[in-house]
C-alpha positions as a Python dict, from the first residue, in 0.01 Angstrom:
ca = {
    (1, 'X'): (0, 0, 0),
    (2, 'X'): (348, -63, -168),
    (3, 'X'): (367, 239, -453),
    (4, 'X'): (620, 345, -677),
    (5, 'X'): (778, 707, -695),
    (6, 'X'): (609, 896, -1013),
    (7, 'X'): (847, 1091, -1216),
    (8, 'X'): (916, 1400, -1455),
    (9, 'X'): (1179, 1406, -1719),
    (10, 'X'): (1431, 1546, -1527),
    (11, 'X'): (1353, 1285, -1245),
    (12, 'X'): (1219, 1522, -997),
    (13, 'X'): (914, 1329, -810),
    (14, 'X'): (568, 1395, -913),
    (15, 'X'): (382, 1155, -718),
    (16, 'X'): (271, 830, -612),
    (17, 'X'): (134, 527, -785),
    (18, 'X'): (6, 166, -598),
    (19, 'X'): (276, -30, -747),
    (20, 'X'): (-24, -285, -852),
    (21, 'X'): (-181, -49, -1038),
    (22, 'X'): (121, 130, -1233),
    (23, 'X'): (253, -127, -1485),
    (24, 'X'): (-8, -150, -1807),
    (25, 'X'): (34, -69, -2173),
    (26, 'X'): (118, 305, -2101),
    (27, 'X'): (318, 268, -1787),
    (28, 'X'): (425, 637, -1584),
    (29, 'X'): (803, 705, -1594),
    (30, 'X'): (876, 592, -1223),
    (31, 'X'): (1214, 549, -1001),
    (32, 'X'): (1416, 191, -991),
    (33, 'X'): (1667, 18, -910),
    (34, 'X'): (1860, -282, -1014),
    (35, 'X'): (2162, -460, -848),
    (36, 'X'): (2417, -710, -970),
    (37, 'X'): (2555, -972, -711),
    (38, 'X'): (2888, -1124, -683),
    (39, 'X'): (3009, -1425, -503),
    (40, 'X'): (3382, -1370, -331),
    (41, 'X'): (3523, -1539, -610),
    (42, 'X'): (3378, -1329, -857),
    (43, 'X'): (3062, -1499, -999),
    (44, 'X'): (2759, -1311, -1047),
    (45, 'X'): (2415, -1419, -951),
    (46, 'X'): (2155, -1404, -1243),
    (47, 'X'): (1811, -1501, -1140),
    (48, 'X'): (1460, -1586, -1288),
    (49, 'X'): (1150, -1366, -1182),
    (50, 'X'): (907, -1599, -1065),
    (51, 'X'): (619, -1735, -1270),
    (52, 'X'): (330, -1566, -1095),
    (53, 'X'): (516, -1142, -1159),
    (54, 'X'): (267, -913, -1346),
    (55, 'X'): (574, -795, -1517),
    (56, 'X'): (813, -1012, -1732),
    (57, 'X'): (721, -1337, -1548),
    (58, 'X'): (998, -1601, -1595),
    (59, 'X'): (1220, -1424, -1737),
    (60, 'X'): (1603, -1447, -1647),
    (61, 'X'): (1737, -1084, -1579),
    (62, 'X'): (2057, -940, -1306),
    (63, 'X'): (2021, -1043, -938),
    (64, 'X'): (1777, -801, -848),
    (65, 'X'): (1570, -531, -880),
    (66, 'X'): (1320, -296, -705),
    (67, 'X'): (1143, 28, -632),
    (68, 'X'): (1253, 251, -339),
    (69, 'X'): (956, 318, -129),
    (70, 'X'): (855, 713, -23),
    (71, 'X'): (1189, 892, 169),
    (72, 'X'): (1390, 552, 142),
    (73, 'X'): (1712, 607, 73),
    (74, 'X'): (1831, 400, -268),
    (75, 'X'): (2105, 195, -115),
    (76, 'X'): (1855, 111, 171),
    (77, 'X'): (1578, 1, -108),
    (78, 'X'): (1826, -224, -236),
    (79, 'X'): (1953, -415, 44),
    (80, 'X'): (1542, -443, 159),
    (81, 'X'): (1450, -580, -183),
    (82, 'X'): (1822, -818, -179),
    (83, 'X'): (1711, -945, 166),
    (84, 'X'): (1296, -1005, 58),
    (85, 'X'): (1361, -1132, -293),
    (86, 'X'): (1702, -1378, -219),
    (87, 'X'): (1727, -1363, 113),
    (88, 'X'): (2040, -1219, 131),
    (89, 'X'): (2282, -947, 278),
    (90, 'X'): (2521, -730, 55),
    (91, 'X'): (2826, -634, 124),
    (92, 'X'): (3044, -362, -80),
    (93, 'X'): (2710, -181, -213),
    (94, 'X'): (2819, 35, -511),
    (95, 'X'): (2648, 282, -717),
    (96, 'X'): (2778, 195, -1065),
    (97, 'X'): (2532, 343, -1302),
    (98, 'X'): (2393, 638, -1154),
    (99, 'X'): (2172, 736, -1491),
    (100, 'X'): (2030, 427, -1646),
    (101, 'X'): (1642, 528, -1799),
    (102, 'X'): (1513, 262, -2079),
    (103, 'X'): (1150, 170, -2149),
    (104, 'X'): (1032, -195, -2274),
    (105, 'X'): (735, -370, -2388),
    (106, 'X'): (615, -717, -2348),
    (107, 'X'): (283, -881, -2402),
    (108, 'X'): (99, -520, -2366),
    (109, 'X'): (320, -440, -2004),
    (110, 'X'): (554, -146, -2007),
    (111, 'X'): (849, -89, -1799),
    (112, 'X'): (975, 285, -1796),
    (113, 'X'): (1201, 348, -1547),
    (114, 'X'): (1503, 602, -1449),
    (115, 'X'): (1701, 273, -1277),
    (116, 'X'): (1988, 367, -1119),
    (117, 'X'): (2234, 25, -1140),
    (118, 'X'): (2454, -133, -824),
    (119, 'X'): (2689, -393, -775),
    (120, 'X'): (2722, -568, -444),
    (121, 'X'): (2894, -888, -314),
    (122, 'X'): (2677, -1167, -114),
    (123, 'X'): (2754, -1198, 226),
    (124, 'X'): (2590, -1568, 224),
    (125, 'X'): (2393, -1779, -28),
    (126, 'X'): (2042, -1713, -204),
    (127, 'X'): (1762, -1856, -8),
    (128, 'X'): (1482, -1701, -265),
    (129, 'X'): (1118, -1612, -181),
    (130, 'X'): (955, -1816, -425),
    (131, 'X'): (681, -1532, -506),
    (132, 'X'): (938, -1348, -623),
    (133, 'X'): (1231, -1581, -789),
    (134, 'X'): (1172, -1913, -980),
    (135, 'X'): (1560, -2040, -1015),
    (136, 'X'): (1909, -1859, -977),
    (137, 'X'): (2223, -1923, -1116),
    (138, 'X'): (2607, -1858, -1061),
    (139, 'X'): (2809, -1762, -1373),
    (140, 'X'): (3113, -1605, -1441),
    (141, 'X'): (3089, -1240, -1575),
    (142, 'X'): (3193, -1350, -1909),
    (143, 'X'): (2959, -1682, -1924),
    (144, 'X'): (2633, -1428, -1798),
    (145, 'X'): (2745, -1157, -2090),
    (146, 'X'): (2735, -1412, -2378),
    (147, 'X'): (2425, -1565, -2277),
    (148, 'X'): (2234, -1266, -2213),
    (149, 'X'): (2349, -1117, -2564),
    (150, 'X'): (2272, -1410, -2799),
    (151, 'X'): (2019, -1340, -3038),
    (152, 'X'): (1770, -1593, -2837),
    (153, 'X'): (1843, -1437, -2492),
    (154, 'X'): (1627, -1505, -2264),
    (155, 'X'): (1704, -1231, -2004),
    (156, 'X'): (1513, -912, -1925),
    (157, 'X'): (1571, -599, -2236),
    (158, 'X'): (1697, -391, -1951),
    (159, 'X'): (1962, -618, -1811),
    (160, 'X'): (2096, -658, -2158),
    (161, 'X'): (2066, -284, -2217),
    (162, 'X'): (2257, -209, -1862),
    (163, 'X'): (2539, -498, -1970),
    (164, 'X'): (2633, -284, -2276),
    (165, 'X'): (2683, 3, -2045),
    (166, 'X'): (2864, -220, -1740),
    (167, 'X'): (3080, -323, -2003),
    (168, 'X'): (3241, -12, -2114),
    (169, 'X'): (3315, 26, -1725),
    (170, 'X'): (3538, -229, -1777),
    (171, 'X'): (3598, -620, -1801),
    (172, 'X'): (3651, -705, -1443),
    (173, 'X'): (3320, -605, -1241),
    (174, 'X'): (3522, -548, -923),
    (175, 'X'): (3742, -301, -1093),
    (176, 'X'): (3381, -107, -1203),
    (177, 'X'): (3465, 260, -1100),
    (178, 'X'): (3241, 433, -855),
    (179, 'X'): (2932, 601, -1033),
    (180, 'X'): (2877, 1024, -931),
    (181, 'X'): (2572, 1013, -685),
    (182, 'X'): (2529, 1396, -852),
    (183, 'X'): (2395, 1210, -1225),
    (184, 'X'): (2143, 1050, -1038),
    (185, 'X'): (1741, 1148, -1078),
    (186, 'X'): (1689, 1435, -827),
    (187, 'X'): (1431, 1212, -637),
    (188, 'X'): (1667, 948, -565),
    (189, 'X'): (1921, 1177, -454),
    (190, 'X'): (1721, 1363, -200),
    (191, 'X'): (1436, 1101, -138),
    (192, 'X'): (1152, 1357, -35),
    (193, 'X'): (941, 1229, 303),
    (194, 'X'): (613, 1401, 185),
    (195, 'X'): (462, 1414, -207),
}
């Protein structure tokens, strides 16, 4: 069974959910993760969940994004779900937004997540599991920021919401200063073998 780790307000782990089960109109507060992927030249890797997700289904949102399974660490999580979902290695994993929570609704499905956000460089090209990813596309930082916050965007709430907060790390992703590990939810910081 692939579950998702249940959550209090502070983040401290509760419990266990079968990830199949977990997303409806009143959704638990659960741990996350998202990731945003860079090319060596910079560009960053947007991509389109696949038609067939329960949640948000083609809609274009950040590289990728997850849910760290029982005792996994969070950095491990992401490079699993990088390697599954786009079949590809990261290189220079960085926590860059240790405390991202946000909640969003569409068509009845809730997301409500604490989502702790990464950057990473690709170590090759996408070669997506088409369960999981419809389409991908390389833009430049700038080019993925004005799309994603036009008034008909078509990219996930959360992406947009985490882009207002990448941005005030600064304009040049690379640059993005290394988040404190100590803001992030107590289960993700101590991932806890037994619930």
């Amino acid at each position: 069974m692939e579950h998702v780790i249940l959550l209090d307000d502070s983040g401290t782990a509760t419990g266990l959910q079968d990830k199949s089960t977990v997303h409806t109109d009143s959704t638990p507060l659960h741990l996350a993760f998202s990731c945003y992927v860079f090319d060596r030249s910079g560009r960053f890797l947007a991509s389109r969940r696949a038609l067939s997700k329960k949640t948000w289904p083609g809609i274009w949102t950040n590289s990728v994004c997850g849910h760290p399974a029982q005792g996994e660490p969070l950095t491990d999580a992401v490079r699993r779900r990088a390697g599954f979902e786009l079949g590809l290695e990261l290189d220079e994993l960085r926590l860059v937004l240790p405390a991202f929570r946000y909640r969003a609704e569409l068509d009845g499905v809730v997301e409500n997540e604490m989502c702790p956000v990464f950057s990473a460089v690709a170590a090759g090209d996408p070669a997506p599991h088409p369960d999981e990813v419809d389409d991908f596309r390389w833009l430049t930082w700038d080019e993925f920021r004005r799309e994603a916050n036009a008034p008909d965007s078509a990219f996930s709430p959360w992406c947009r919401l985490q882009i207002e907060q990448l941005t005030a790390l600064g304009p040049e992703p690379a640059a993005w200063p290394e988040g404190d590990p100590a803001l992030l939810p107590p289960a993700a910081r101590q991932p806890s073998p037994v619930l």
